[in-house]
C-alpha positions as CSV (number, residue, x, y, z in Angstrom):
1,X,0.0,0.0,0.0
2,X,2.7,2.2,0.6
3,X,3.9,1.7,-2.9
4,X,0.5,2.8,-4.3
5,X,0.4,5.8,-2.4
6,X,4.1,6.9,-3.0
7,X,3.8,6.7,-6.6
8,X,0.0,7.8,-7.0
9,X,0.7,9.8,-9.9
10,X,2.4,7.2,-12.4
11,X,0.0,4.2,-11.1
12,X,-2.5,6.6,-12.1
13,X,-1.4,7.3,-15.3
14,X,-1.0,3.4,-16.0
15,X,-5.1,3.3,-14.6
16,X,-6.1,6.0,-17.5
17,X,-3.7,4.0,-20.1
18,X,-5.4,0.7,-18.9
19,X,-9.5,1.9,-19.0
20,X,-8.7,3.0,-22.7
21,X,-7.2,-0.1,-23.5
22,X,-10.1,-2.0,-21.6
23,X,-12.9,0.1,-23.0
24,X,-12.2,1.2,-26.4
25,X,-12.4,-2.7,-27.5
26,X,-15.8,-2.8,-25.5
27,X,-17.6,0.1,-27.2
28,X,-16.5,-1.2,-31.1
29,X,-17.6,-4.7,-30.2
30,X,-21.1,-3.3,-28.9
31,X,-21.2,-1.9,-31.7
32,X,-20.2,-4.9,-34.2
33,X,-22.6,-6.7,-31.8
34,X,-25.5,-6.0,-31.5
35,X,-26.6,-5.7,-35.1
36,X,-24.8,-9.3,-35.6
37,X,-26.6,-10.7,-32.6
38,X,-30.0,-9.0,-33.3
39,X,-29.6,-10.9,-36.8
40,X,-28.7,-14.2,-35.5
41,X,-31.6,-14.2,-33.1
42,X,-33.9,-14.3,-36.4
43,X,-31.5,-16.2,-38.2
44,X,-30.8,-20.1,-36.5
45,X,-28.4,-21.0,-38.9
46,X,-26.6,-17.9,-38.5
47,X,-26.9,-17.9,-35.1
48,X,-24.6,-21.4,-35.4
49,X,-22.4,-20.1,-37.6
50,X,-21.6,-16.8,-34.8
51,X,-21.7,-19.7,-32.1
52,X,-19.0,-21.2,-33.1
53,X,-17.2,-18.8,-34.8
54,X,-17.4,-17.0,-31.1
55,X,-16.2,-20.2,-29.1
56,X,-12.8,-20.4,-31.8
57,X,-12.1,-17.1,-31.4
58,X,-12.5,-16.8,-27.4
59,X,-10.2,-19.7,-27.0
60,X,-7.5,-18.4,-28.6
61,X,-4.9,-17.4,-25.9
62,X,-4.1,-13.8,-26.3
63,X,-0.4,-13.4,-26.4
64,X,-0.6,-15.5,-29.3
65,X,-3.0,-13.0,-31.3
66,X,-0.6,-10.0,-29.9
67,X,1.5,-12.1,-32.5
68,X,-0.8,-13.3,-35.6
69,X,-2.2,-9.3,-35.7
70,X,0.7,-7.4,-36.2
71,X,1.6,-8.4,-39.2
72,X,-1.8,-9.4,-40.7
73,X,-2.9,-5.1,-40.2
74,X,0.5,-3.8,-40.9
75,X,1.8,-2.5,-37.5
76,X,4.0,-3.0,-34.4
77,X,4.1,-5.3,-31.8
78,X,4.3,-2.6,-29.3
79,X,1.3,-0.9,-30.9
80,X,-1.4,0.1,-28.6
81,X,-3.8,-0.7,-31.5
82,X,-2.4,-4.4,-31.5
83,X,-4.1,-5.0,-28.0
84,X,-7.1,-2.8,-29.1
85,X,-7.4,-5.0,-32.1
86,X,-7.5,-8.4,-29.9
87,X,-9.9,-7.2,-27.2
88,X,-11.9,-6.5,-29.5
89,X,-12.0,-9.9,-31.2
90,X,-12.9,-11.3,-27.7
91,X,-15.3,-8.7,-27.1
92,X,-17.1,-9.2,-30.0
93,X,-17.2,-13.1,-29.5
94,X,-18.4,-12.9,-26.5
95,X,-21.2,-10.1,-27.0
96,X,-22.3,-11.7,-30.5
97,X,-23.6,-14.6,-28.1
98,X,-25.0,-12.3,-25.4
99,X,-27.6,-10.4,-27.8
100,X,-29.3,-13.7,-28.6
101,X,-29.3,-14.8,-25.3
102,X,-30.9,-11.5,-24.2
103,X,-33.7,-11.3,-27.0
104,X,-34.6,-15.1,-26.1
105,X,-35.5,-13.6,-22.4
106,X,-38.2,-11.6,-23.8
107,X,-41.6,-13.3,-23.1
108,X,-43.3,-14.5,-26.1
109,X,-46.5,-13.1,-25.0
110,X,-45.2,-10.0,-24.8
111,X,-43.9,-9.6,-28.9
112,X,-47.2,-11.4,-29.5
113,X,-48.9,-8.5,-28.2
114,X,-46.8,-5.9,-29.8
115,X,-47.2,-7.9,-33.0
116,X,-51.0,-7.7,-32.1
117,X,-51.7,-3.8,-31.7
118,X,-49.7,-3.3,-34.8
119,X,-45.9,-3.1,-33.9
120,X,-43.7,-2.8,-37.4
121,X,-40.7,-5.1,-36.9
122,X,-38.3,-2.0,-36.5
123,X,-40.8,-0.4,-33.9
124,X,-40.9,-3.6,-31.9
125,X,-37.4,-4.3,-31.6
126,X,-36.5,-0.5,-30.3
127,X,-39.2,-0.1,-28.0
128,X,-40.0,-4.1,-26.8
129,X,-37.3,-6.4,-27.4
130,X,-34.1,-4.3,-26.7
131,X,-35.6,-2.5,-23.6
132,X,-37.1,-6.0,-22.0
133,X,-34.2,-7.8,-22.8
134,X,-31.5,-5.3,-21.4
135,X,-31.6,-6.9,-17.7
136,X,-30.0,-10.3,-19.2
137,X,-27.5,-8.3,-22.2
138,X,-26.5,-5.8,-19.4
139,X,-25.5,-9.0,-17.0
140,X,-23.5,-10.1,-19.7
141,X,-21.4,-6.9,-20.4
142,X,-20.6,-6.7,-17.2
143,X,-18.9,-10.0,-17.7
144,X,-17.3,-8.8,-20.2
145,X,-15.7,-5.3,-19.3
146,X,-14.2,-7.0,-16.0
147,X,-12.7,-9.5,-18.3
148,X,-11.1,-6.8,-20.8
149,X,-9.9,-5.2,-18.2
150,X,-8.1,-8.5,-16.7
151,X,-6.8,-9.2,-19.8
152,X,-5.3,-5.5,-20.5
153,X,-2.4,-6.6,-17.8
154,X,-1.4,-9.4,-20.9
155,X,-0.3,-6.3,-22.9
156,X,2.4,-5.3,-20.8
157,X,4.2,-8.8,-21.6
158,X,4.4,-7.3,-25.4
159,X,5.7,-3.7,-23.7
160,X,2.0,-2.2,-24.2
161,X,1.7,0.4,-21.5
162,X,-1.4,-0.3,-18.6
163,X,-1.5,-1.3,-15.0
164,X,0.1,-4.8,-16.6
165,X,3.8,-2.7,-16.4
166,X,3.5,-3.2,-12.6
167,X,3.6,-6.8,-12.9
168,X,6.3,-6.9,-15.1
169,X,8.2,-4.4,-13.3
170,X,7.8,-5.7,-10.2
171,X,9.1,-9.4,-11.1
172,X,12.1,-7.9,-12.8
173,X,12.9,-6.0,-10.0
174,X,12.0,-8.8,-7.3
175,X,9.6,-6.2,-6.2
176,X,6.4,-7.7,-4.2
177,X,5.0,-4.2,-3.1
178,X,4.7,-3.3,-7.1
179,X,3.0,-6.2,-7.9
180,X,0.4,-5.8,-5.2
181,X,-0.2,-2.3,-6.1
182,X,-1.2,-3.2,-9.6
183,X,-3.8,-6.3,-8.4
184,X,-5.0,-3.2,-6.1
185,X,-5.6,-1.1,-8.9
186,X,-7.1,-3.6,-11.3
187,X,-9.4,-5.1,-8.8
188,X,-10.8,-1.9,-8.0
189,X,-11.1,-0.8,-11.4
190,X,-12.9,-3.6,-12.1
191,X,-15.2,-3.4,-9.2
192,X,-16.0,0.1,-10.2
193,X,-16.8,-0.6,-14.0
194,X,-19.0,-3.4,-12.6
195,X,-20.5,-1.3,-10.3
196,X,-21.2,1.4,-13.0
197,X,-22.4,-0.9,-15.5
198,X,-25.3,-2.3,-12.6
199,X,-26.2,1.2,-12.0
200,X,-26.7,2.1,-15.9
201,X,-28.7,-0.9,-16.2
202,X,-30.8,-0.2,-13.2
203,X,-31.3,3.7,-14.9
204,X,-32.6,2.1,-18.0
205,X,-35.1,-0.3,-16.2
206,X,-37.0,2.0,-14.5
207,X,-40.2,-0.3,-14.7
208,X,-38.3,-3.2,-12.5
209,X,-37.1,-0.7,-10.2
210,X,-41.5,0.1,-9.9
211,X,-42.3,-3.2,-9.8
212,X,-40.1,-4.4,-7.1
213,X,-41.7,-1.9,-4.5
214,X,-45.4,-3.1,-5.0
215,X,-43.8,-6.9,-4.1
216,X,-42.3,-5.7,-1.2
217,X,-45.2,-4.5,0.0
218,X,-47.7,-6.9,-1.1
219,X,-45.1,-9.4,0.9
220,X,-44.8,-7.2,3.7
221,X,-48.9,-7.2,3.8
222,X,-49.5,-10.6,3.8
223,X,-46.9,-11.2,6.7
């Protein structure tokens, strides 16, 4: 702890490095995503093809595509956009599955009766399927910015800059006290994005925030 508070500036400066490298990735494969997944949910046999497609990519370790992208794009090594690139790929592979997943929560009474009054397909999905389904897709991001942000402290192996450099340092330096400081850091970022990502979600469900309270009481009543 006393390492973290000594040098507060420059683990901070590794924290801002790290949430762009963590978040960036997040916000291209959301919106790769959700088109792709709201497709597949219509779609079985491209809803396989993503499937799988998702699975090969996720099990891919990810120093070894910090090596296959470089030269496939044209850059360096070092390159933040290398580890930008790769995140993204995982992000993607695992969001492409979420969407599905999410839309497949929505009660079929519910589209049935959208489909009734005279929903158009467009209409239905922005104001009935997305909104019912965010509770489950929101879940599942959650999942997957605490992973990117785990898996940002891989970059620092290929001398990409993040919270990962206080791992490395520390081992080369036989340092303990730097290494803790950066599982300090990361845990909390990650316990933060999480956080933030539940509140959002809660924000955009007001109606399960509404019907919670009448349960209460109706519990509360019958006691």
């Amino acid at each position: 702890m006393k390492y973290l508070l000594d040098n507060f500036a420059e683990i901070a400066g590794y924290a801002r490095t790290h949430l762009y490298l963590a978040l960036l990735p997040l916000l291209i494969g959301l919106v790769i995503a959700i088109p792709a997944g709201a497709l597949a949910h219509r779609l079985r046999w491209l809803r396989r093809i993503t499937t799988t497609a998702a699975s090969i990519a996720f099990t891919i370790p990810s120093l070894a595509l910090f090596v296959i992208i470089p030269p496939l794009v044209g850059i360096a090594v070092i390159d933040p956009l290398n580890v930008v690139i790769a995140l993204t790929i995982y992000s993607v592979a695992l969001l492409v599955t979420a969407v599905p997943a999410a839309l497949d929560s929505v009660p079929a009474g519910v589209l049935d009766a959208a489909d009734a009054i005279g929903y158009t397909p467009l209409r239905r999905v922005l104001t009935v399927d997305f909104p019912l389904a965010l509770p489950v897709f929101v879940a599942n991001l959650r999942v997957v910015a605490v992973t990117n942000i785990s898996m940002v402290t891989v970059g620092a192996l290929i001398g990409v800059g993040g919270l990962g450099k206080l791992f490395t340092q520390g081992y080369q330096r036989d340092y303990p006290d730097e290494i803790v400081a950066g599982i300090i850091v990361v845990l909390a970022l990650a316990l933060i994005m999480d956080r933030l990502l539940y509140l959002l979600g809660r924000l955009a469900t007001p109606w399960l925030r509404a019907g919670a309270i009448p349960g209460r009481r109706a519990k509360d009543a019958a006691a």
